[in-house]
N, C-alpha and C positions, 0 to 999 in steps of 0.2 A: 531421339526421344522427343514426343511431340511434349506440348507444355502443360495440355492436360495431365498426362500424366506424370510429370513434375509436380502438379499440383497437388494429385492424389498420392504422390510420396512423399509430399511434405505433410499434408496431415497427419496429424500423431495425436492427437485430442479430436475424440466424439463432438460431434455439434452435440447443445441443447435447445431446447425448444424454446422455454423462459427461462431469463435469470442474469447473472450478469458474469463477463469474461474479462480478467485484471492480467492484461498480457505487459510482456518488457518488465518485466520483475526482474534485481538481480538473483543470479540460480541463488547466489549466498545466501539471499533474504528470503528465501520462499519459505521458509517455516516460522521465521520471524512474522511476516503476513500474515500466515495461516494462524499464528498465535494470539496477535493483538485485535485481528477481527471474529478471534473465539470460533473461527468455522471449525476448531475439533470438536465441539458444543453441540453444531446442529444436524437436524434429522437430513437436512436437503441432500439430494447428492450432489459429491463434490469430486472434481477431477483437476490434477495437478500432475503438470511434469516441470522435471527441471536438467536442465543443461541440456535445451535444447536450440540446437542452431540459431543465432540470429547475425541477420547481416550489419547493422547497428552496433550491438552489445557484443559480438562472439558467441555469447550463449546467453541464454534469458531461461528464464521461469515463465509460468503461464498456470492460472487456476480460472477453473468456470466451477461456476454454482450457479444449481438451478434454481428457480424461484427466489433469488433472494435480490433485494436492491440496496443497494447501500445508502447511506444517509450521509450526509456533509462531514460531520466528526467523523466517519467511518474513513470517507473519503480524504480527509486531511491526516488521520494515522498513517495511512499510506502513503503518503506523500513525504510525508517522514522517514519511510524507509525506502521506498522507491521513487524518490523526484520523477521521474522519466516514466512510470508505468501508464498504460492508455486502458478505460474499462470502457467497453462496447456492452450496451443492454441490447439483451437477446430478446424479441417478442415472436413467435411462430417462426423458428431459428432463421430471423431476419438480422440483420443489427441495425437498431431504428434507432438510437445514438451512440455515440463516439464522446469518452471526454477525457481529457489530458487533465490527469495530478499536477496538482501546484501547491509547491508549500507554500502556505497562506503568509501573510504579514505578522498575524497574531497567532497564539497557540495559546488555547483556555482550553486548563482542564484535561487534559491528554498527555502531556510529559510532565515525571515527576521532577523535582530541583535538584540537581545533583547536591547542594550546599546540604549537609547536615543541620546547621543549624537555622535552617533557612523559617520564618514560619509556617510558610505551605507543609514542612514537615513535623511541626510539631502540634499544632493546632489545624481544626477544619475548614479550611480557607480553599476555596478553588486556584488551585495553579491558574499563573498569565505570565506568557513571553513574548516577548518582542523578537522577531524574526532579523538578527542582523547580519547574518551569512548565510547564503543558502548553498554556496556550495564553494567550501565544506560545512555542513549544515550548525551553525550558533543562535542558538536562543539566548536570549538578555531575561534572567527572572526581572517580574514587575517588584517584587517585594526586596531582596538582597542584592538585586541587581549584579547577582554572579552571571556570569556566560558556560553556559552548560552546553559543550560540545557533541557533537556527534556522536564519539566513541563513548561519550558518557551516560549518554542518552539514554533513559527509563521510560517507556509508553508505559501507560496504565491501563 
């Protein structure tokens, strides 16, 4: 089998023209993604597979959307759920860039406090955490200064 067509059996997802492509997702979290970036909300089309082969993960997720780009906070929810995912922006289905998710230092405003009593939850104070595990992912709240783990973890 030549490697062309290896390559045209690995495709499984349409190109799109514009928009952007959040590949290396884990399969587990693909609906989590799909959830905290609201893409069940928008008109764009959107294409999504999961548990699909990868050499890296064993199996990954992968969504493209078209005409959509994502913004920094967009960018940092994601990163929350998939450390390791890569988004290529699609222009005239080129990819004219490449950028690797990183959970940021700080986290404002995007995960709620797990602490009940915490005040981010009882008055309207913008959530702030300090980033002190990233893997397995700990946020330090700025206010109670609890450590709100991974499995705890609430995006908003």
């Amino acid at each position: 089998m030549t490697d062309k067509i290896k390559k045209k059996l690995k495709l499984k997802v349409s190109a799109i023209s514009e928009g952007t492509v959040i590949d290396h997702i884990p399969s587990e979290n693909l609906f989590k993604v799909i959830s905290i970036l609201e893409l069940d909300k928008t008109s764009n089309m959107i294409t999504f597979g999961a548990n699909l082969d990868s050499d890296k993960q064993g199996t990954k997720a992968i969504i493209k959307v078209s005409n959509q780009f994502f913004a920094k906070d967009d960018i940092n929810r994601i990163a929350l759920i998939a450390p390791n995912a890569k988004l290529n922006i699609i222009r005239d289905y080129e990819v004219v860039e490449k950028k690797v998710v990183e959970v940021p230092d700080q986290v404002v405003g995007i995960v709620k406090c797990f602490n009940p009593k915490c005040i981010t939850n009882n008055e309207a104070v913008l959530t702030s955490f300090k980033v002190v595990g990233k893997n397995p992912l700990a946020l330090k709240c700025r206010y109670c200064e609890k450590i709100t783990h991974e499995q705890q973890m609430v995006i908003k």
